[in-house]
N, C-alpha and C positions, 0 to 999 in steps of 0.2 A: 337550490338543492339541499337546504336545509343543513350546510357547513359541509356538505359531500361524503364521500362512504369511501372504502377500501376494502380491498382482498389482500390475502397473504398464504405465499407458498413458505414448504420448508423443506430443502431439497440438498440431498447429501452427494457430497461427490468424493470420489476415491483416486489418490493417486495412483497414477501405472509401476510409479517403484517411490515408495517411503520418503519425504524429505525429512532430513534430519536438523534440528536449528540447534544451537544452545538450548533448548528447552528441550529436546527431544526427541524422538520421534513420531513425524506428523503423519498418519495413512491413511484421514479421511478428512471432511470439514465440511460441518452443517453450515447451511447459508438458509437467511428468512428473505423471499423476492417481496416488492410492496407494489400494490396496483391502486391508485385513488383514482376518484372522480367527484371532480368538482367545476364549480362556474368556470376556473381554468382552463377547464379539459382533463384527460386523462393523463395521469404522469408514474413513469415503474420509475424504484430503487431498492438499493439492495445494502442487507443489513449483516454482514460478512467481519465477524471474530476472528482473531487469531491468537495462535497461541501466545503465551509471554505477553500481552496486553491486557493493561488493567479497563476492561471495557467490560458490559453487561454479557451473560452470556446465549446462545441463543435459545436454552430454556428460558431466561427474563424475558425475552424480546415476546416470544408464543406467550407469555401469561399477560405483560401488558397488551398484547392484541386482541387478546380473546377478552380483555375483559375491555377494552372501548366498545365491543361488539358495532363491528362495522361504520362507525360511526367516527368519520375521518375527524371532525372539530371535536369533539372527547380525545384524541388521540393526541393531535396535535396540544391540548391542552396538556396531556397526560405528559406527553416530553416536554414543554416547555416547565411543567411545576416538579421535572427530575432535575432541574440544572446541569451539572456534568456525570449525572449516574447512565446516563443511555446513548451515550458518544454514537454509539451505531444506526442505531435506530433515529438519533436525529437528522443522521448524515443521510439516510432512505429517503429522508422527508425532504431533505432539502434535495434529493434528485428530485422527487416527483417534483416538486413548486417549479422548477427548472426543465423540466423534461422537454418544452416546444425547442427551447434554444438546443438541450442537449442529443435530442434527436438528429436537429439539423445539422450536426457538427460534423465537418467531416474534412478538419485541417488534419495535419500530420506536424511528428511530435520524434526527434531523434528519442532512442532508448536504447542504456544501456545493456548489454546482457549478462547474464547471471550463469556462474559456476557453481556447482555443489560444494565442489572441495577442488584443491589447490591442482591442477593437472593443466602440464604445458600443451600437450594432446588437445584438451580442453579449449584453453587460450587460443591453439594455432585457427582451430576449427570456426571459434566465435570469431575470430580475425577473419576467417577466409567469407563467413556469412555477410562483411560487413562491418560489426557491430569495433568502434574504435575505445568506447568505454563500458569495463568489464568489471563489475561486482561479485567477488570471491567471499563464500562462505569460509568461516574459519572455525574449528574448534578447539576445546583447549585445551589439548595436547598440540595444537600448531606451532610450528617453529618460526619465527622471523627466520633460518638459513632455507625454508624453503619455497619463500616468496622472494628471498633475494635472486635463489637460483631462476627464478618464473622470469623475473624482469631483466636479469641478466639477459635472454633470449627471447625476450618480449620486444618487437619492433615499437622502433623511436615513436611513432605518434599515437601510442594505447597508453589510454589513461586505466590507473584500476582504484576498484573502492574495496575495502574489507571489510567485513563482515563476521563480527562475532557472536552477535545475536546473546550479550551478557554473559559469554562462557566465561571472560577470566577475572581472575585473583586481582587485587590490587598491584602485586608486585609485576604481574604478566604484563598488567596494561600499562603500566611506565614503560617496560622495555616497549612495547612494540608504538607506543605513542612518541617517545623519544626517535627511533629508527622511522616512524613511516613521516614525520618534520624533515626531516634529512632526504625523502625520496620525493623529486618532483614528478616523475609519474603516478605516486600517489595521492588521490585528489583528500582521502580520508579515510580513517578505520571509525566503521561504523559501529556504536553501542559497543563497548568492548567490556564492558562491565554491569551486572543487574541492576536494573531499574531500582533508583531510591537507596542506591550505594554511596556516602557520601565521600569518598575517594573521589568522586570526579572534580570537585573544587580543589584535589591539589593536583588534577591532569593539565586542568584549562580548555579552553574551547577550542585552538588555534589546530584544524585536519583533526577534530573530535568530535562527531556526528551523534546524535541523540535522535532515534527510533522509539523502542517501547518506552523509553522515559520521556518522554516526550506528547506524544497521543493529539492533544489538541491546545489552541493558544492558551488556556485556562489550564495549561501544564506547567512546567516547569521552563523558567526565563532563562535560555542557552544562547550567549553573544555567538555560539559557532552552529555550524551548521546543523542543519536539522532534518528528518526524511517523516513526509506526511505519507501516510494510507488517505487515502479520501474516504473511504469506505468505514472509516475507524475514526474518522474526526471531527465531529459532531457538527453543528451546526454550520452548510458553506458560506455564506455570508456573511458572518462573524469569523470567519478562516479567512476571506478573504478583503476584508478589513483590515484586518490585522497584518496581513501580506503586502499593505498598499504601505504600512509603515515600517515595514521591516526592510533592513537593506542587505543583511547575509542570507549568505546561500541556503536554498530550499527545493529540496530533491522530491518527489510527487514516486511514488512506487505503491505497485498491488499486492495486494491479501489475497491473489489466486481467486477473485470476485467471478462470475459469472459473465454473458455479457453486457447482462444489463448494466453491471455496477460498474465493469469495464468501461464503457462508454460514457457513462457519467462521470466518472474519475478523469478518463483523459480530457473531456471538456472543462473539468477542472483546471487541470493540469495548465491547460491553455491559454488559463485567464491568466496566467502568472506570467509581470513581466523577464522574468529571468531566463536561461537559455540552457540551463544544467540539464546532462541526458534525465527523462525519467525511468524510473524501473519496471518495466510492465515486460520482460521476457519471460512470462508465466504461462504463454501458452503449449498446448499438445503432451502437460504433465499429471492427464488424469485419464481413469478411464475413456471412452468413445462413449458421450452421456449426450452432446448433441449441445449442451451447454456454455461452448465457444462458439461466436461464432467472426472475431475480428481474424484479420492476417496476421500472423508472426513476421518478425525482421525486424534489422536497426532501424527502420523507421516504423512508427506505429501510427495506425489511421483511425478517426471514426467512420461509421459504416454508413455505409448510402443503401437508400433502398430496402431496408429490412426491415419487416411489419412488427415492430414489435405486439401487436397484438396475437398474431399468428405466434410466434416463438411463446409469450405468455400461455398461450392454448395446447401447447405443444408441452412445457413442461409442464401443467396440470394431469 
């Protein structure tokens, strides 16, 4: 097939109400889907940005496409001679190369669920769904007294993660890194300071999770835990090399992907021998686009039975 060819959509989807992270507010996100065809067979992935992440954006991703002009071994060349400039776009390509196994997958995968903001309302409801470990966004006017009040009234076997998303100050994140060491319900406060802050070497790794600072193993070396996007982390197989060596914790959470990139994530996900919830409670928070199509709930599954060729045809 003469190195094989590809197609590529670029399909925008709108939240149903605004997420807001440390960076801001989020109310749409462009995503690039990828379709090859080669001696493998046909393989989709999906090349899904997010805010706060030093990753190509998805005008780069359209101009490297257009110009391999269809022509999958140009393409593959073209990411391999960016090294770590197109984390996204590598990570499409290694769904496709992967797509027989990731299609077939259809184990299931505990997941945590995810809060906007601090509401015991919130917590009781993701309790009552199931879900036992709950990821709370924080911003930076957040108080540690009102996560203490959360857990005070938080039943004994709900684990929570925090989530700052690089909203605080140096001085914020000593307090609340100092306070959440001292909470065994708290498994970590996640990113609690900007990307490339060098106040993290006087936090320490110990319940100190690295997200956007973090990105892919050719990141930054953190002895503590660390939350991978699959969709944002460039090459799998060099991800997952690297994962066969490492012995701390590693949390596997979505970018709001589609479901193409959804289901290659969680086959990801899969490969990892560790047992941490992942964070994939991102569905039913966009418009009706037809673009999910896995189940929600503390347990997350791949999908059986679903053409992805047909859904490809569908969002063309």
């Amino acid at each position: 097939m003469n190195g094989g060819k590809f197609d590529f959509l670029r399909v925008r989807r709108r939240f149903r109400q605004p997420i807001t992270t440390g960076h801001g507010l989020v109310e749409s996100v462009d995503r690039i889907l990828l379709r090859t065809e080669s001696d493998l067979g046909i393989g989709y992935g999906e090349a899904a940005p997010w805010p706060g992440f030093a990753t190509e954006s998805c005008d780069q991703i359209a101009e490297v496409l257009r110009s391999a002009k269809g022509s999958l071994s140009h393409l593959s060349a073209a990411v391999r001679a960016s090294q770590t400039t197109l984390p996204c776009l590598s990570s499409a390509l290694s769904s496709c190369a992967h797509w027989d196994e990731i299609e077939a997958f259809t184990g299931s995968l505990t997941c945590a669920g995810l809060l906007t903001e601090i509401s015991a309302a919130g917590l009781a409801e993701k309790y009552a769904q199931g879900y036992r470990t709950i990821k709370i966004k924080l911003r930076a006017h957040s108080a540690v007294e009102e996560v203490v009040r959360l857990i005070d009234e938080a039943p004994d076997d709900i684990r929570l993660r925090l989530d700052a998303n690089g909203a605080f100050n140096l001085e914020q994140a000593r307090e609340w890194t100092q306070w959440v060491r001292q909470q065994p319900k708290v498994e970590f406060l996640e990113q609690p300071m900007a990307a490339g802050q060098p106040g993290y070497a006087s936090l320490g790794p110990e319940k100190v999770a690295l997200d956007e600072s973090f990105l892919t193993p050719a990141g930054v070396d953190w002895a503590g835990p660390v939350v991978i996007k699959p969709c944002l982390a460039g090459d799998w197989d060099e991800l997952l090399r690297w994962r066969r060596q490492r012995s701390t914790p590693v949390v596997y959470s979505s970018c709001f992907e589609t479901a193409f990139g959804r289901q290659g994530a969680l086959w990801l996900a899969a490969q990892d021998p560790g047992k941490d919830a992942v964070g994939f409670d991102t569905l039913g928070r966009f418009e009706m686009d037809g673009r999910d199509r896995h189940e929600p709930g503390p347990i997350v599954r791949g999908l059986l039975n679903l053409s992805w060729q047909t859904l490809w045809a569908e969002m063309t």
